[in-house]
TITOR-214276 format. One record per atom (N, C-alpha, C): x, y, z. Coordinates in steps of 0.2 Angstrom, whole numbers, plus 5000, padded with zeros to 4 digits. Layout:
<seros>
XYZ...
</seros>
This chain:
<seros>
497249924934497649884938498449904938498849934934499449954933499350024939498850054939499050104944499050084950498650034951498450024958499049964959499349934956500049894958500649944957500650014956501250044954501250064962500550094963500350134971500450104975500350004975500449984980501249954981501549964976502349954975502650034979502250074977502650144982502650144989502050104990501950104998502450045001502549984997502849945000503649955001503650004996504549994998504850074998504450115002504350185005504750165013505150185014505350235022504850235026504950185031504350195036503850275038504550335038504350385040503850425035504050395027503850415024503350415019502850365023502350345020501750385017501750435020501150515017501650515009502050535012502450565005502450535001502550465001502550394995501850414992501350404998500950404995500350474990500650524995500550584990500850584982501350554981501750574976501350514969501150464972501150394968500350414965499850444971499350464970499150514966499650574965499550614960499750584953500350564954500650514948500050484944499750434948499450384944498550394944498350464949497750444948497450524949497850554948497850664947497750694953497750634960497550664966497950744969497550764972498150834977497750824983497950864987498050884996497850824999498450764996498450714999498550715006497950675012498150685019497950625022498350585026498450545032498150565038497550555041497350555049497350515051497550515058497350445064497050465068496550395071496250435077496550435083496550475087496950475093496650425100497050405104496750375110496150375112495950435112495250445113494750435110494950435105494350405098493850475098494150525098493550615100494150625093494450655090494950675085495150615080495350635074495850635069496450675068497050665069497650705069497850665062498150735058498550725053499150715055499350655049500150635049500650675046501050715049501550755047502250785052502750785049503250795054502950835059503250835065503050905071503450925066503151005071502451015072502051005067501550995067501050985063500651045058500551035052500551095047499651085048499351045051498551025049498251035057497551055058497351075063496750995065496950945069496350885071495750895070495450845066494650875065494350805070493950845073493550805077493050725074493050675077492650625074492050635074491850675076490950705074490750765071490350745067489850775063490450825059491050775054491550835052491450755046491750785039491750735035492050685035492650675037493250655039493050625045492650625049492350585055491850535052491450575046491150525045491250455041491650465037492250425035492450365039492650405046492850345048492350315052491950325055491250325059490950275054490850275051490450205045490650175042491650185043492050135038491650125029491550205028491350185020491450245018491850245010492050315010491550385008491750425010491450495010491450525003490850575000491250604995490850684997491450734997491350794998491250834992490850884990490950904986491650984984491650994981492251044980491851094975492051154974492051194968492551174963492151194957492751164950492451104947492051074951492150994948492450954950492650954957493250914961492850904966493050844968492750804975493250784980493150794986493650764992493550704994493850644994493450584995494050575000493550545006493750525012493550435011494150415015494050345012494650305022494250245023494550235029494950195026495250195034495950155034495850105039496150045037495850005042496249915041496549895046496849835045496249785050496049745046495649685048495249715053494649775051494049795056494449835062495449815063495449895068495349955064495150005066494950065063495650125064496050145058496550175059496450225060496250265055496050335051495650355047495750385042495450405036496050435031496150415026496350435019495950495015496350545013495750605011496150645005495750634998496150664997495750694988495950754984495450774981495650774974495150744968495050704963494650734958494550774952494150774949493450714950492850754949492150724951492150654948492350644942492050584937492650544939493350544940494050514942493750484952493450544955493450494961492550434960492250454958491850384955492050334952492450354946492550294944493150264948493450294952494150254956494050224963493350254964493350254973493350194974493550114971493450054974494350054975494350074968495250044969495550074974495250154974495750204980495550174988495050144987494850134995495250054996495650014991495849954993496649984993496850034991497550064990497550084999497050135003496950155009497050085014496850025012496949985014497549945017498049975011498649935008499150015011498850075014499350095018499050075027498450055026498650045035498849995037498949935032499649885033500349915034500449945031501149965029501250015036500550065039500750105043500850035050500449995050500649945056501449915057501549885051502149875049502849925051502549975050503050025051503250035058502750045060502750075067503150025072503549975068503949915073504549995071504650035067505450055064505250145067504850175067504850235067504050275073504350295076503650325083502950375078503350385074502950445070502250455071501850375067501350365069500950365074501550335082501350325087501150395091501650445089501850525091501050545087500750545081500350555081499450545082499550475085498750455086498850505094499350515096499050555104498850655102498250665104498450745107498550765110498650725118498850745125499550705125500050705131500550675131500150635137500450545134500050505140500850485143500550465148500450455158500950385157501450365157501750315159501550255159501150255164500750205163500450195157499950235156499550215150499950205143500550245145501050205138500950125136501250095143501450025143500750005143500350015144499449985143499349985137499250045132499150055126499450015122500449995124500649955119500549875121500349865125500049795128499349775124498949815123498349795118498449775111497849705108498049695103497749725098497449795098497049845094496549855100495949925093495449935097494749895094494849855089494349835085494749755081494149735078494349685074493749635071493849595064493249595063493549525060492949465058493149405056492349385054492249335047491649315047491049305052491449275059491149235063490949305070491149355069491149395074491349475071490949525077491449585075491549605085492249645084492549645092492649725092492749765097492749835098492549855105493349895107493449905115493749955114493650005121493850055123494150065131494450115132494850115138494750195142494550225146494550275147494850275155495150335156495350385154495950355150495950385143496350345139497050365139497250435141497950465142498050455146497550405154497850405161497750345164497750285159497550215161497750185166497750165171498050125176498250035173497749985176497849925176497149865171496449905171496049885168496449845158496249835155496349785150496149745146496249725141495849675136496349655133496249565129496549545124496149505121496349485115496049445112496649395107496549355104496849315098496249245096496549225089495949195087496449155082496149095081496449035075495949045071496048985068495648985062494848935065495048935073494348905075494148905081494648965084494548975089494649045091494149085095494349155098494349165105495049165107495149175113495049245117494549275123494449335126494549355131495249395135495149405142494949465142494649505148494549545150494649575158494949615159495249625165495349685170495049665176494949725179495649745186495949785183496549805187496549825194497049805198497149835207497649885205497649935209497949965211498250045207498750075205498550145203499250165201499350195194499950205191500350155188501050155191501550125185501550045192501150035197501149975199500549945197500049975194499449935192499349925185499949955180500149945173500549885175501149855178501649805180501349755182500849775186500349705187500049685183499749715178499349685172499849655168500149685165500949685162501049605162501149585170501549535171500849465170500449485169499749455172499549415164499549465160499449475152499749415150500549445150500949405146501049335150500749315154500749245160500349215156499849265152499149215150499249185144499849275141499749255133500249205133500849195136501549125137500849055138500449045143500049005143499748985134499449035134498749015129499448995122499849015121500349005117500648935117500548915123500948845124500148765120499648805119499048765117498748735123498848765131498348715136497748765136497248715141496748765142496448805145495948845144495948915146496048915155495548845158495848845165496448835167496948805164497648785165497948865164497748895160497948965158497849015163497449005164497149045174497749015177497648955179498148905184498848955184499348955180500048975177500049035177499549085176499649145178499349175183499049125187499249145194499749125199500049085196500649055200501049095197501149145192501749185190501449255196500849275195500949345198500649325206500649285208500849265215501549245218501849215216502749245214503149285215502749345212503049405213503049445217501949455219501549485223501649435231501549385230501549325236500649385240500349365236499449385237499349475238500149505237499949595241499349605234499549595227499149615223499049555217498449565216498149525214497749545207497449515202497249535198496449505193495949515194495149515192495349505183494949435182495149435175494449385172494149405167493649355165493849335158493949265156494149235152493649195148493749185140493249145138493749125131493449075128493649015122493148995119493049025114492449025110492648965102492348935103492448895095491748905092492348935087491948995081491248935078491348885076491048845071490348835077490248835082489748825086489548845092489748905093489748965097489748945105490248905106490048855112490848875115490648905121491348945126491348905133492048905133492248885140492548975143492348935151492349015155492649025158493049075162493449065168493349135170492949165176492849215179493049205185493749255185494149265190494149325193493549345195493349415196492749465195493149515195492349585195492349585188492549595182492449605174491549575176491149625172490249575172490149595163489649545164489549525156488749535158488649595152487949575151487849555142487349545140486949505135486249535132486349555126485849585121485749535117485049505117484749435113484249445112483849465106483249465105482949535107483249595106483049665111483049655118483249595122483249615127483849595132484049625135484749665140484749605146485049565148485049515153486049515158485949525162486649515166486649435165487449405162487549355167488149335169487949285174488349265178488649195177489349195181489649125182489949115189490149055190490249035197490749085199491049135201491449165205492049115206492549135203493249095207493649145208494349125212494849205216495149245209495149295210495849325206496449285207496849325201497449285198497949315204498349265208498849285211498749325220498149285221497749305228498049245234498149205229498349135236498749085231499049055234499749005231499448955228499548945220499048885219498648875218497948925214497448925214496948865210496548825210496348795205495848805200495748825194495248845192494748795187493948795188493748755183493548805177493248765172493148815166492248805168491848845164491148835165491048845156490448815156490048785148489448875149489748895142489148955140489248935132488548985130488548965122488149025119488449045114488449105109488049095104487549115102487049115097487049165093487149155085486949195081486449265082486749325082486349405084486549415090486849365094487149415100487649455101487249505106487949555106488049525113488749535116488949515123489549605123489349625129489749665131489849675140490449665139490949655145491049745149491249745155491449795157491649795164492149835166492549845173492249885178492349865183492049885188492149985188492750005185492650085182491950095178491450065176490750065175490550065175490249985179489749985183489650015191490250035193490250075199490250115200490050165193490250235193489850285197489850315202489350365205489450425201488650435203488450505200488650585206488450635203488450685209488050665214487550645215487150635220487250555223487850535220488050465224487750395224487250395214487050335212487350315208487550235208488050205205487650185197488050185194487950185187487250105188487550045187487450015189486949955181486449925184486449885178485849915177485549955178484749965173484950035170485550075172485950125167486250085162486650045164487150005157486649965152486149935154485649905150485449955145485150015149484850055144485550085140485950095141486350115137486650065131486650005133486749965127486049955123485549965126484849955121484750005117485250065117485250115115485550145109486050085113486650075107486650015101486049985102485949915098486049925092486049975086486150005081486750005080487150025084487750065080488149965080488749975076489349935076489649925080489949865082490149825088490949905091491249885086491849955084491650015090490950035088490650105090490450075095490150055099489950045106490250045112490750045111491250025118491050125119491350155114491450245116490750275116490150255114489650285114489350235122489450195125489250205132489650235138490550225134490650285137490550355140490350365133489950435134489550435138488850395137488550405143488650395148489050355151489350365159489750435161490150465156490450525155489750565160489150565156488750605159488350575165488450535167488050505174488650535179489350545175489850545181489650625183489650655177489550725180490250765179490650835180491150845181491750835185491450775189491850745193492250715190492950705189493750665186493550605190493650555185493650475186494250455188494050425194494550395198494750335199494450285191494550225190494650195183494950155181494850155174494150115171493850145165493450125163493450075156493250025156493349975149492549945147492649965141492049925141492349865132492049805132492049775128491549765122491349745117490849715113490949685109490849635110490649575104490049545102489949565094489449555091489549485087489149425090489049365086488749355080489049335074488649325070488749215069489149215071489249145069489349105062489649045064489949015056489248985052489349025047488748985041489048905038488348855038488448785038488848775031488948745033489548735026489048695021489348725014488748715009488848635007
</seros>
């Protein structure tokens, strides 16, 4: 216990910037580690980039089939073997289910067994500290990219509330592609202690006017949902904000939900193209709710909520029209008995991993054709609140 309080005293009163170093130093000190190293994943969620001043003295290992990928890919840690009797243990990083990195670093065999519990809650205790930081220093931020992103998808990227996140009651996991070239598409989420609130959002228009749309659209909903009304009222106000500005030229497709955790009973507000489909029981079902207008299409809009309900083992995953309309070379649209079979496919993996695993396979329906829309997919895996003993 003296080691793992000495270690997590070094990380907490360490220099933003210099958080590897804190924790290279503490970790030899107090537990005989070397070639201590910091990865993050990038935007893309394809790479691990090491943390270190530019340039960079470490070459990106890919998130596949590399140890360090697998590390982060199952959120459990690795152990590599070494020559000598020494082991590389990869160990992730992760604040509350979003997925940061991976921690990597190499230990006598019998030293990383008997420490792998402490060293993997110490990993923990720096991807606090790197979130915290990143209010003070880019570093972090300079490192999860290994393309230079696109203006727009700047302000996108820092509008999100992570790419994951996991709670008793659920686990959540979203992605965004093209990830360095993001237009207007979007997600958010927040959650009390008895409630989980979901928008998902499908963008008009292209570049740094379809980033300022969302932009202004987001933070209309998140000012709403912060004031405690309800999720229809929330629709209401952020449409009368980005009608305002727009006066109807742009508008923006947003599907909303308000889920109370303790009995999986949501209120709904479909303000557009975002479509939800539903994996229950092994089987893939689209649904639907009443259609009402996008946010900020007409002055005034009224919106009602609609009654859905969330059972135990469902997964629900949401997606933008960059998915379901995706045409192939031969000019068929991705559509719903591709995304079906793509999520029946993906029924295995974690809520986390499936947003980038149907990616992919839209990746390959599109063919080498450049994407010419943004693609998001959501997923939410229910497990619901157990009865109180």
């Amino acid at each position: 216990m003296k080691r793992f309080l000495a270690a997590e005293r070094a990380l907490r009163t360490a220099a933003p910037p210099a958080l590897v170093d804190a924790a290279r130093s503490v970790l030899a000190e107090q537990y005989g580690a070397q070639e201590t190293e910091l990865f993050m994943a990038d935007y893309s969620l394809t790479v691990l980039q090491p943390v270190s001043v530019l340039p960079h003295t470490l070459e990106p290992v890919s998130v596949h089939n590399t140890t360090v990928g697998r590390a982060f890919g199952s959120q459990k840690p690795y152990h590599e073997e070494r020559p000598g009797g020494r082991t590389r243990l990869h160990l992730p990083v992760s604040v509350r289910g979003d997925r940061l990195g991976v921690l990597s670093l190499t230990l006598p065999d019998a030293a990383a067994r008997e420490w792998e519990s402490e060293l993997a809650e110490i990993a923990d205790v720096l991807g606090h500290e790197v979130l915290v930081a990143e209010r003070d220093t880019d570093l972090y931020l300079q490192t999860r990219r290994k393309d230079r992103l696109t203006l727009a998808a700047e302000m996108q990227w820092q509008l999100l509330p992570g790419r994951s996140c996991s709670r008793p009651e659920y686990d959540l996991g979203a992605q965004l592609e093209p990830a360095y070239a993001i237009f207007g598409d979007n997600f958010d989420w927040s959650a009390t202690a008895d409630r989980l609130t979901l928008y998902v959002t499908n963008g008009m228009g292209e570049g740094i006017e379809a980033s300022l749309l969302t932009n202004l659209a987001i933070n209309a909903l998140r000012n709403a949902r912060r004031a405690g009304i309800s999720i229809a009222d929330q629709a209401a106000l952020a449409d009368q904000a980005v009608y305002a500005h727009y006066r109807g030229r742009c508008y923006l497709s947003v599907l909303m939900f308000d889920f109370d955790l303790a009995t999986g009973h949501a209120s709904v507000v479909d303000a557009g193209s975002p479509q939800l489909l539903r994996l229950r029981s092994g089987t893939v079902e689209r649904v639907t709710f009443d259609a009402q207008l996008p946010l900020g299409m007409f002055e005034e809009t009224d919106y009602v909520a609609q009654d859905f309900h969330v059972e135990p083992g469902d997964r629900l995953v949401f997606v933008s029209d960059g998915v379901h309309g995706v045409a192939s070379p031969k000019g068929e649209a991705y559509g719903d008995t591709a995304l079906a079979r793509a999520i029946h496919s993906t029924r295995l993996l974690p809520a986390a991993e499936v947003p980038r695993a149907i990616l992919r396979e839209l990746t390959g329906h599109r063919g080498e054709a450049l994407a010419d829309d943004d693609a998001l997919v959501v997923c939410l895996d229910w497990r619901g609140r157990p009865p109180a003993a």
